[in-house]
C-alpha positions in Angstrom: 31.0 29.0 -4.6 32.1 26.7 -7.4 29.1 25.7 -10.2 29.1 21.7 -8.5 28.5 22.9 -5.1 26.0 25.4 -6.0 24.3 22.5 -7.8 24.5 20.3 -5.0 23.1 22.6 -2.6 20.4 23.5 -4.5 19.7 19.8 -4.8 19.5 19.3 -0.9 17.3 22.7 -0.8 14.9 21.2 -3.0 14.7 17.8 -0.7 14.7 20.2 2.6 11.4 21.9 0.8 9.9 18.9 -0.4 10.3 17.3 3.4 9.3 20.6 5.2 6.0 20.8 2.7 5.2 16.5 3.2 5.6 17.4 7.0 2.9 20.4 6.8 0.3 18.7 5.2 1.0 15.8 7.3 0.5 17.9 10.6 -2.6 19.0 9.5 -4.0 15.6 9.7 -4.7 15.8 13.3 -7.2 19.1 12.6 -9.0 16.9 9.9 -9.6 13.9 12.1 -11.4 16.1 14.9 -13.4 17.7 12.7 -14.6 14.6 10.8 -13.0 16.3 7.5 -12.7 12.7 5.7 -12.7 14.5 2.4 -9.8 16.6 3.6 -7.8 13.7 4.9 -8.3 12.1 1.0 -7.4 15.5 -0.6 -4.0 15.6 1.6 -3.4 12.1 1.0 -3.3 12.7 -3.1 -1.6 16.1 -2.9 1.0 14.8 -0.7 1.8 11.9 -3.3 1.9 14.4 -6.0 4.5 16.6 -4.0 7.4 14.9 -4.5 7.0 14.9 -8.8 6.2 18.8 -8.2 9.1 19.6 -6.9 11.4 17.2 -8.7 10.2 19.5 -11.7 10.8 22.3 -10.2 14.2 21.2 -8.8 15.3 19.7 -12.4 14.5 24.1 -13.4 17.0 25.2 -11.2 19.5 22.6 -12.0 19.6 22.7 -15.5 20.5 26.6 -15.2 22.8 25.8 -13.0 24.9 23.6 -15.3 24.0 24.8 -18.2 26.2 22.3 -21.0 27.5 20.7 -17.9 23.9 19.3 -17.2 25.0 15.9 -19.1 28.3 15.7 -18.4 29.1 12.1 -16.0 32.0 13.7 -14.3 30.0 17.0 -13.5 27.7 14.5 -11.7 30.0 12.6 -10.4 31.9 15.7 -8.4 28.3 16.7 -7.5 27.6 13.6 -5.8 30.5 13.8 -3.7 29.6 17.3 -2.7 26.2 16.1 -1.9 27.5 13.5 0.3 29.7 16.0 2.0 26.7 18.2 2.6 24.6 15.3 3.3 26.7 13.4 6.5 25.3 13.2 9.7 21.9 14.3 8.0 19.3 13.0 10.1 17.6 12.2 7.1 20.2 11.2 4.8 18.7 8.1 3.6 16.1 10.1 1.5 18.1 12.9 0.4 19.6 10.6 -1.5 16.7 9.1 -2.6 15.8 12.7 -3.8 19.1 12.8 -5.5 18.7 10.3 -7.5 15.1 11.1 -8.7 16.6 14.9 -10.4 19.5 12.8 -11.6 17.0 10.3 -13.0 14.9 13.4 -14.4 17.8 14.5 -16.3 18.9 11.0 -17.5 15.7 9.1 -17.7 17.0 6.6 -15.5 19.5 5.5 -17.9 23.0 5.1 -16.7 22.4 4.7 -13.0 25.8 4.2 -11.6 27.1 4.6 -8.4 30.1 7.0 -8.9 27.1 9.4 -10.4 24.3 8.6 -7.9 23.3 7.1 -5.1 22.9 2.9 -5.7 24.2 2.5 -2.8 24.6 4.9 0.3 28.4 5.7 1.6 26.5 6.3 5.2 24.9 2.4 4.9 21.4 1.7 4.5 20.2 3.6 7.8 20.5 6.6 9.7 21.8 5.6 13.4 18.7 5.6 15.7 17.7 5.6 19.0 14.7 4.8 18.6 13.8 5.2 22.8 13.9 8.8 21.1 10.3 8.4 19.4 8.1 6.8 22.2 6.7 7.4 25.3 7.3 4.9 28.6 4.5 3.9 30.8 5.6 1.5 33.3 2.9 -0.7 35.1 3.2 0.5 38.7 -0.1 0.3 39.7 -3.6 -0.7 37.8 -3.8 -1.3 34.3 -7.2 0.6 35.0 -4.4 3.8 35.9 -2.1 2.9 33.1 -4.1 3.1 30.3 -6.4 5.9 31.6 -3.2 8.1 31.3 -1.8 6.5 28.0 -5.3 7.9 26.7 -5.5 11.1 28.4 -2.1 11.8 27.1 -2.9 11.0 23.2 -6.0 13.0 23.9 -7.6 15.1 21.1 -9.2 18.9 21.1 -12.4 17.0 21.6 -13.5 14.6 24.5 -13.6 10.6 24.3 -17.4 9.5 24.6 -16.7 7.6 27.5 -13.3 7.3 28.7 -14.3 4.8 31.7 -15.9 2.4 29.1 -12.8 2.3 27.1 -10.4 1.9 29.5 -12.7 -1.2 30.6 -13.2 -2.4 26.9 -9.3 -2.6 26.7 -8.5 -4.0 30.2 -11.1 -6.6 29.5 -9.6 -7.9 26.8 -6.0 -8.0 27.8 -6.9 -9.9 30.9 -8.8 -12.4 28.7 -6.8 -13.0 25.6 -3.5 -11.1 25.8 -3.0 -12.0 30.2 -2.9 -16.1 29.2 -0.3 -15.9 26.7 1.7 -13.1 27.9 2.8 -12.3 31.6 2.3 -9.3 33.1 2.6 -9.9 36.3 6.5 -8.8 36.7 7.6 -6.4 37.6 9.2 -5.2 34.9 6.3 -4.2 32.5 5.7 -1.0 30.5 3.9 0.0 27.5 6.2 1.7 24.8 4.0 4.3 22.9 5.3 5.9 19.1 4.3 9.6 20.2 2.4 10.7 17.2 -0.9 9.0 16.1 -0.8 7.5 12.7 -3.9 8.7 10.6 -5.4 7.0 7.7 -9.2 7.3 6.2 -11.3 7.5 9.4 -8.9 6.3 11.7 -6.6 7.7 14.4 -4.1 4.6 15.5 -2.1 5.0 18.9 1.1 2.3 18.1 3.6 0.7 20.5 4.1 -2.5 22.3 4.2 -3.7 25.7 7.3 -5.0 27.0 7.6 -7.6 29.9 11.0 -8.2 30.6 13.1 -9.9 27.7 9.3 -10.6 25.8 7.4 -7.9 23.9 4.4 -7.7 22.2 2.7 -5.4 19.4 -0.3 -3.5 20.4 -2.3 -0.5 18.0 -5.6 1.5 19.9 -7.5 2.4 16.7 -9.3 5.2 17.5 -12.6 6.7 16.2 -14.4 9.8 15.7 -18.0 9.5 16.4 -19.3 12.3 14.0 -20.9 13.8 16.9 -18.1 15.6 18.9 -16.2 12.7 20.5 -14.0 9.9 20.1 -14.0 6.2 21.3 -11.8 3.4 21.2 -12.8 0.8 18.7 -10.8 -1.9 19.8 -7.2 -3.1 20.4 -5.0 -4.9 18.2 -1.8 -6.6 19.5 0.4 -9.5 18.3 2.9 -9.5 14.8 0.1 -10.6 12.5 -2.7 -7.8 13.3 0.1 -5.1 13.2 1.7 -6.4 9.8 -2.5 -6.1 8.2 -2.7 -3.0 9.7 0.8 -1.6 8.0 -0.2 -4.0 5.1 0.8 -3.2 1.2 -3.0 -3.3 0.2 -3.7 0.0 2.3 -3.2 3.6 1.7 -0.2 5.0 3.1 -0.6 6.6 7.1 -0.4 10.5 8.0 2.2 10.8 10.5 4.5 13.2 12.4 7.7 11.7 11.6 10.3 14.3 11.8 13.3 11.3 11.2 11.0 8.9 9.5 14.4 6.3 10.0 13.6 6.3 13.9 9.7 5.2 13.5 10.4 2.8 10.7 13.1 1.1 13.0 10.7 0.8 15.2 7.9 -0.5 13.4 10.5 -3.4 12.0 10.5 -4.5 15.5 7.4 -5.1 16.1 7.1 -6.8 12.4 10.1 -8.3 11.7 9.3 -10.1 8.8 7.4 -6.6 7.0 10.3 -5.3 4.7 11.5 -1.8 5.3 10.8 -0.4 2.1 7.0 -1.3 2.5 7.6 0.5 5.8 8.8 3.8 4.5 5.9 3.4 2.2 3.6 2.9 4.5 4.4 6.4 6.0 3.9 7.8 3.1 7.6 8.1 1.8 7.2 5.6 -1.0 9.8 6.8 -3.2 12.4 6.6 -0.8 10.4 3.0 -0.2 11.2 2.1 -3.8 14.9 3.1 -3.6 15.5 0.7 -0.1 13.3 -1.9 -2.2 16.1 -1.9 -5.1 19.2 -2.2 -2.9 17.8 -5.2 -1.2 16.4 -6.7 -4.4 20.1 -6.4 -6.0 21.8 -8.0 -2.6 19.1 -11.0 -2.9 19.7 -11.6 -6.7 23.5 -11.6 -5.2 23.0 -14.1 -3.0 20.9 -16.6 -5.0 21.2 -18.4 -8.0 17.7 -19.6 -8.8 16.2 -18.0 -11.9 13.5 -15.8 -12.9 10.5 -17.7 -14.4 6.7 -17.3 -15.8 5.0 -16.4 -12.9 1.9 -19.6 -12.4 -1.7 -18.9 -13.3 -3.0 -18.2 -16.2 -1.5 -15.8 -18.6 -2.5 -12.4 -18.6 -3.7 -10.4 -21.8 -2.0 -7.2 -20.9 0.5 -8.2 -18.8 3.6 -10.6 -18.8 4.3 -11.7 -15.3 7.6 -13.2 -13.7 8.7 -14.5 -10.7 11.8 -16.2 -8.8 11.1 -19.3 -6.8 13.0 -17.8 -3.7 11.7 -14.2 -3.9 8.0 -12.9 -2.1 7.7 -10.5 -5.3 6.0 -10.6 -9.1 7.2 -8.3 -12.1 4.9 -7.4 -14.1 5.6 -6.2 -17.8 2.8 -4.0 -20.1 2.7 -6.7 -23.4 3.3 -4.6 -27.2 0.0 -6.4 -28.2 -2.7 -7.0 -25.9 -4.7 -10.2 -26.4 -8.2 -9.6 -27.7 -11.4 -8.3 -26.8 -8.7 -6.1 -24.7 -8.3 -2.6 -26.5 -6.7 -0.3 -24.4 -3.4 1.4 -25.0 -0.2 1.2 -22.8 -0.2 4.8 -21.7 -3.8 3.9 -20.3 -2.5 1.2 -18.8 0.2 3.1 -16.8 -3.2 5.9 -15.7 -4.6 3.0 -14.3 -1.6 2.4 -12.2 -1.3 5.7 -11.6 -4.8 5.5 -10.2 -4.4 2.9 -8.0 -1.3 4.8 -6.1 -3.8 7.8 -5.4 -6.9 5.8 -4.5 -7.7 4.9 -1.1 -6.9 1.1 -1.5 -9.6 0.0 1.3 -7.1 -3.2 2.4 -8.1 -4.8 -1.3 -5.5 -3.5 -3.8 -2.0 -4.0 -3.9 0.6 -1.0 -4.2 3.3 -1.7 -6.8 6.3 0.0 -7.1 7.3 1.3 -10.7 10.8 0.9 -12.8 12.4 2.2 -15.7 15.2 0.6 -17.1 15.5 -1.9 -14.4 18.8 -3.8 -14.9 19.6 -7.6 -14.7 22.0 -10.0 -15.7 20.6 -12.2 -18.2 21.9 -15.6 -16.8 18.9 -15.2 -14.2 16.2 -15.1 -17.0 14.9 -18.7 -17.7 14.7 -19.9 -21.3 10.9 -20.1 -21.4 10.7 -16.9 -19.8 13.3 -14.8 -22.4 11.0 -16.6 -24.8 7.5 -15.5 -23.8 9.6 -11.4 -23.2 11.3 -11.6 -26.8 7.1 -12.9 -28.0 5.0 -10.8 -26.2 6.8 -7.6 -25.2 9.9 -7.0 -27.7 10.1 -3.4 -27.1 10.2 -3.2 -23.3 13.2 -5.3 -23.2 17.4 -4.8 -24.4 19.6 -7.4 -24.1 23.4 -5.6 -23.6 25.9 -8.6 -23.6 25.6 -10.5 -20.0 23.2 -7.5 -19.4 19.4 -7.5 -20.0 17.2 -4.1 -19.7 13.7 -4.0 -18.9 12.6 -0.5 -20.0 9.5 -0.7 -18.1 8.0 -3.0 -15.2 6.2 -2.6 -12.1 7.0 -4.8 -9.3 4.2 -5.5 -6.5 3.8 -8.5 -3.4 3.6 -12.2 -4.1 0.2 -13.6 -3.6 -1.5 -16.7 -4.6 -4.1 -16.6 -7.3 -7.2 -17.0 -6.5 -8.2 -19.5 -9.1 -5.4 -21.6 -7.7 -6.2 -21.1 -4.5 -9.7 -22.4 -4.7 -7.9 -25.9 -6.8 -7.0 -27.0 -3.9 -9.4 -25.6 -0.8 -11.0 -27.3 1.7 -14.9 -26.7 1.7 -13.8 -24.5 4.6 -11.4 -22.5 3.1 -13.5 -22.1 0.0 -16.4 -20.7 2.2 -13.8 -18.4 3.9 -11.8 -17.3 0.9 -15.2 -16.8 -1.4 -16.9 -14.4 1.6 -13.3 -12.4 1.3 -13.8 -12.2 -2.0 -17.3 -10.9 -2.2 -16.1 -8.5 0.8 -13.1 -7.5 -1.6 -15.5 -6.4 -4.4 -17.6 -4.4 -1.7 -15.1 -2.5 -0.1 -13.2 -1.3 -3.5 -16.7 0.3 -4.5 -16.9 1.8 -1.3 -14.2 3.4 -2.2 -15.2 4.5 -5.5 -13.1 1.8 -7.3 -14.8 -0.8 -9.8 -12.7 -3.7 -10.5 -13.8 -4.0 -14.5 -12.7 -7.6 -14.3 -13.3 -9.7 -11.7 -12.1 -12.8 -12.7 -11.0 -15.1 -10.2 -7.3 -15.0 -11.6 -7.1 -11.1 -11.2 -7.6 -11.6 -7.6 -4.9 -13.1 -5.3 -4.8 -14.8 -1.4 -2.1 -13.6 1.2 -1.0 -15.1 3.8 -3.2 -13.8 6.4 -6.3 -15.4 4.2 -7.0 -11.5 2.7 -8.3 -11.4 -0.9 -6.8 -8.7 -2.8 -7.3 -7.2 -6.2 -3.9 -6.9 -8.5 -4.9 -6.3 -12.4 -5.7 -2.8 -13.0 -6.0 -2.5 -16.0 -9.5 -2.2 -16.5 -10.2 -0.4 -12.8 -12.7 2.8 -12.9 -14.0 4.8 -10.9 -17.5 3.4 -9.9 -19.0 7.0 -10.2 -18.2 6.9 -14.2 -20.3 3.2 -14.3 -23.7 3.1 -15.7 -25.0 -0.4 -13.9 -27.7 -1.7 -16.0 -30.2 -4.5 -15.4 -30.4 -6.5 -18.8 -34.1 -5.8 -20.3 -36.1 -8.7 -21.5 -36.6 -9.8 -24.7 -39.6 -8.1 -26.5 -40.4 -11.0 -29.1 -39.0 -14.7 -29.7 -35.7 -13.4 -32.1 -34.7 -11.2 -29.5 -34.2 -14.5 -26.8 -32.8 -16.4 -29.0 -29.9 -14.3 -30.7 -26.4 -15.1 -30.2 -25.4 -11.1 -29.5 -27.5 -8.6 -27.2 -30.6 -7.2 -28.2 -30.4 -4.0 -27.0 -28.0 -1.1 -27.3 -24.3 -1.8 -24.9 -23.0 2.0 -24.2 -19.0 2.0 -23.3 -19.5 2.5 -19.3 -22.8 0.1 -19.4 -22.4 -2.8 -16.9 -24.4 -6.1 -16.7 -24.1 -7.1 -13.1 -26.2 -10.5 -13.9 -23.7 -11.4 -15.9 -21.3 -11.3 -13.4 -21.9 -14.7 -12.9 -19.6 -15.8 -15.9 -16.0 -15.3 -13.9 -16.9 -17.8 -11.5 -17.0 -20.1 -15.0 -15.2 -23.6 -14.1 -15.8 -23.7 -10.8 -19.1 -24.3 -9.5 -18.5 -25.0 -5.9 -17.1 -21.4 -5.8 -20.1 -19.8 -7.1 -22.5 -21.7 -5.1 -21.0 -20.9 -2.1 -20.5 -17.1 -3.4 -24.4 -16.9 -4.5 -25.4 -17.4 -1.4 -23.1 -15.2 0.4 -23.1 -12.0 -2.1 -25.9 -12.7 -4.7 -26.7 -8.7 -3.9 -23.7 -8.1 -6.5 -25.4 -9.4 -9.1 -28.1 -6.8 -8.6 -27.8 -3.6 -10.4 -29.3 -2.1 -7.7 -26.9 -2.4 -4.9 -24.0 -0.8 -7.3 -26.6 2.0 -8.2 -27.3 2.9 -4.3 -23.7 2.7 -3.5 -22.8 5.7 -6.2 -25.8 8.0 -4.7 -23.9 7.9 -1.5 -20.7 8.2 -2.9 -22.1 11.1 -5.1 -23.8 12.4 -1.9 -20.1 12.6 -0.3 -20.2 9.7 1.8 -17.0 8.0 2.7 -16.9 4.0 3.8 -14.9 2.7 7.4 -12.5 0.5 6.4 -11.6 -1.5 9.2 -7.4 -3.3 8.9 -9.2 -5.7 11.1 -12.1 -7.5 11.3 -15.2 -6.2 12.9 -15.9 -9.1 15.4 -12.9 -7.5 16.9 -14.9 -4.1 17.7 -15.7 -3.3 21.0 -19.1 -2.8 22.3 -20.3 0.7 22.9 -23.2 -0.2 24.8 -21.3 0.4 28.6 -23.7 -2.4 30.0 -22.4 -5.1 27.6 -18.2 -5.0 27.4 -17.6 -8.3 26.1 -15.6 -8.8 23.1 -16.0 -11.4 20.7 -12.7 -14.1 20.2 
């Protein structure tokens, strides 16, 4: 076997290992959901992210030996990529082999050089493996009842342990498809059936049964979230159904789902039906395969800056002090840019910066953080980089960028979803949407320290609106974990001098926090902070922050509900209604 092939193949050995191991710790999720192993669940989430840099490492070993002075040699890589291919068609994963492909050849280069003849930019086999997806769900036409229908659809995504009362779910669920889905959405053909992804989809607490139901040449997305009641059984929290509740539910602020996937292409496919406007990268993500997200991200980013002429600009808002951020009018996506110099008081370093970030990717994101996908010398052509914006790069961040010609280099960036700031937001809100959008945000704060994540700053401008309404946390840089806080309520002053000096009194430790003084980031905008005092005045008490680490210290892990809870059925079997 000649040295290329040898190297090849030990490439696609190393993707076949990485995908066999991300599969077993996936399968396991099911065993952790019936016996309520939440810390389990969080411990396979992290050690699945961490999986694919292990074995890159240990695939970049075997490579290296292989080639020996070969190991930087273009053409060498080159040859090896058309063996690869060879090796690679017809894979039923070929999509991310290639993706893995890349990241060794990236390990060796460090992601300099990233041409096509020597990797994979762009896949010989197209985007996509062919799918069918029929392949990945499970038909149940409507016969008979929807009483009979569903009772089977449940009984066949059963667990090792009992539902708590199978006849009041089935009830909860018909109830509300007669009321809200039946109106808007005809079932009464005779060509009806539910289409049902075969595996459940895990995440935190939750067990989610996906599909849609079909009526003819109409369809509609529906997800069955199901619970475990910490007592031996599960129930049925609710159904979701229509484009909107599916896209929150797969949304880019949530940790990525346990699922078994054997061609991940097949479920994503599917998934892009029911939400056709959710990119496929965040899809692949979504399920976990984020890497393989980032590459499907790049090749559609490249084909929009290819079809548009509109240039990159400073993103609106107010400027970070860590971060330069940039936009394009006709693009849903910010780039974000660690500054040489931070602005003061911020002291931090850059390679704390980037742990932050690295954080965030392992932490369950409760619905409230956005995932960002990271670059390293991240090409463009400089004609698409506005003159105010090359200005504020060459002022503010000298050494991240390379201009090459028509060719400009950003060493370093991460790249995360559009939203709306929340300072802007509020400029222009209704006294409706300000009572909506400040309750969000006070729910926003909540649910990242139930899961063990303190914002640092909570600005309004660090915060951002989608376009479901969500408020969502995007500057990390000053993120911890609320464990490592030490909440303090401010003590009085003992004499006269002490209340009326300019600088605190008392001794400030580096992990002390002032929750009275949280009061200052609403600064400027006092309708907001009326309305937010009397919604979540409990945040400025250091007592609710202090209670909140005793049960996370204790081992207690929040719900966190990609829905809202008015949306949760009611348990009591003598009471069904759901609430609009």
């Amino acid at each position: 076997m000649e040295r290329r092939e040898r190297f090849a193949r030990t490439i696609l050995n190393g993707f076949e290992s990485y995908f066999a191991d991300f599969q077993n710790i996936t399968l396991a999720a099911k065993s952790w959901f019936e016996n309520a192993d939440w810390h389990g669940i969080q411990h396979a989430s992290a050690q699945r992210i961490d999986l694919y840099k292990e074995k890159i490492t240990k695939v970049y070993g075997y490579v290296e030996l292989i080639a020996g002075n070969q190991l930087h040699d273009f053409e060498f890589w080159g040859n090896a990529r058309d063996t690869y291919a060879e090796l690679i068609r017809g894979h039923n994963n070929f999509e991310m082999a290639e993706t893995f492909f890349n990241s060794v050849y990236n390990a060796v280069f460090k992601h300099r050089k990233i041409r096509n003849e020597y990797a994979f930019v762009f896949s010989p086999q197209g985007d996509m493996p062919p799918a069918d997806v029929s392949k990945v769900y499970r038909r149940y036409p409507l016969t008979g009842s929807l009483e009979s229908l569903l009772r089977k659809l449940l009984e066949d995504y059963a667990f090792n342990i009992p539902y708590e009362n199978l006849d009041r779910d089935v009830a909860s669920i018909v109830e509300v498809i007669e009321r809200y889905l039946a109106p808007r959405f005809d079932l009464s053909g005779d060509q009806v059936e539910f289409q049902i992804l075969e595996h459940h989809f895990y995440r935190n607490k939750g067990a989610y049964i996906v599909g849609r139901i079909v009526a003819g040449a109409n369809s509609m997305p529906l997800a069955l979230p199901i619970l475990h009641n910490e007592e031996g059984g599960v129930y049925v929290d609710t159904i979701l159904f229509g484009a909107d509740k599916a896209s929150v539910l797969f949304s880019f602020t949530r940790s990525y789902f346990l699922v078994d996937a054997t061609i991940p292409s097949q479920y994503v496919l599917f998934l892009q039906q029911l939400m056709p406007a959710k990119p496929i990268s965040e899809l692949y993500s979504a399920m976990g395969y984020n890497k393989h997200g980032k590459t499907y991200y790049h090749r559609c980013a490249f084909r929009h800056m290819q079809s548009t002429t509109d240039k990159f600009m400073i993103a609106p808002g107010i400027k970070g002090m860590v971060m330069c951020v940039f936009t394009m009018p006709s693009y849903d996506f910010v780039f974000k840019i660690i500054k040489d110099k931070f602005t003061p008081p911020k002291e931090m370093t850059r390679e704390q910066v980037k742990a932050k970030y690295r954080l965030v990717k392992r932490a369950d994101r409760a619905g409230r953080m956005a995932d960002t996908q990271e670059f390293t010398n991240l090409a463009f052509a400089r004609e698409r980089f506005s003159d105010e914006l090359m200005e504020e790069l060459h002022k503010v961040a000298p050494s991240m960028i390379e201009e090459h010609g028509k060719a400009l280099v950003i060493k370093h960036v991460y790249v995360e979803r559009r939203m709306t700031p929340l300072n802007l937001y509020l400029n222009d809100a209704t006294d409706e949407q300000v009572e909506a959008v400040m309750d969000e945000y006070g729910n926003a704060i909540k649910q990242l320290a139930s899961a063990n994540i303190f914002p640092g700053d909570m600005l309004l401008k660090n915060f951002g609106v989608t376009r479901h309404g969500r408020v969502v946390f995007y500057d990390y840089d000053e993120i911890m974990p609320l464990t490592e806080c030490n909440f303090r309520t401010i003590p009085e002053p003992r004499n006269e001098a002490e209340e009326m000096a300019s600088k605190p009194w008392y001794s400030v430790g580096p992990n002390d926090i002032f929750p009275e003084e949280f009061r200052l980031f609403f600064s400027g905008n006092q309708r907001a902070r009326k309305v937010f005092d009397r919604l979540h005045s409990d945040l400025y008490q250091a007592s609710f922050w202090q209670n909140l680490q005793e049960k996370i210290r204790g081992g207690f892990i929040e719900d966190f509900f990609p829905y809202r809870r008015k949306l949760r059925f009611n348990r009591n079997p003598k009471t069904l209604a759901q609430s609009a």
